[in-house]
N, C-alpha and C positions, 0 to 999 in steps of 0.2 A: 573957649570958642563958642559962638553965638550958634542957636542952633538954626540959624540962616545962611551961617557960613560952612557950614559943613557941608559934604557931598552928599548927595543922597544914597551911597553907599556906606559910607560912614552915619549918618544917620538911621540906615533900617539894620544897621549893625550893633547899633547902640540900642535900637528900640527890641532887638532880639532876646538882648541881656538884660534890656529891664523885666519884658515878658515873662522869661527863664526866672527869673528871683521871685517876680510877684507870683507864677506859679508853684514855687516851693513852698509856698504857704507860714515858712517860721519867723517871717521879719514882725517886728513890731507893727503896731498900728501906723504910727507915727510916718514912720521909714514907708512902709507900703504905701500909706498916702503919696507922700513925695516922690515915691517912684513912678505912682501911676499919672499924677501930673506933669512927670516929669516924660514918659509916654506918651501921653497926647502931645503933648508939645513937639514931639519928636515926629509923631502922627502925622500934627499938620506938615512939618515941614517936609515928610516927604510927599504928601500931598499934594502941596505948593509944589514942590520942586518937577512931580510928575503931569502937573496940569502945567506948567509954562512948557515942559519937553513936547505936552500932544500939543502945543499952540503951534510950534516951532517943526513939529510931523510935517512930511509935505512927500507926500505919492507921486511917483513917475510913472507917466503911462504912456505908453507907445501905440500913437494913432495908425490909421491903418497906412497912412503911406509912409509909418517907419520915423517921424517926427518926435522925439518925447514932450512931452505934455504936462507942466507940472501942475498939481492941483493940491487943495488944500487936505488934512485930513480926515477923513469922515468914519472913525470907530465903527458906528452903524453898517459903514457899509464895504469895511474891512475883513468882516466875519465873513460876506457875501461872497467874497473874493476865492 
């Protein structure tokens, strides 16, 4: 499975278990390289996967005469909230 195809559940799942090994310190060189390539890649995709979800965010707001309102969404100004 491509690491495009996967959910990003299952990819920050995968990226846990690489973290976990490259922390134990006794892999070879070798092996550690390719894991930790093999992490970023994992990296980006969940990445990707979590910048199309904030594209696709979208806030309902309920104006004052009781209308919902949807808008796009604004991190910035989510924290405010």
């Amino acid at each position: 499975m491509k690491e495009n195809e996967k959910t990003f559940e299952e990819a920050i799942s995968e990226l846990e278990e690489v973290v976990k090994k490259l922390e134990n310190g006794d892999l070879p060189l070798d092996e550690s390289i390719e894991l930790f390539q093999k992490g970023l890649e994992l990296s980006r995709c969940c990445s990707k996967k979590l910048d199309e979800v904030e594209k696709k965010i979208s806030r309902l707001i309920e104006s004052e005469d009781g209308d919902i309102i949807e808008t796009a969404f604004d991190p910035a100004g989510a924290a405010e909230d």
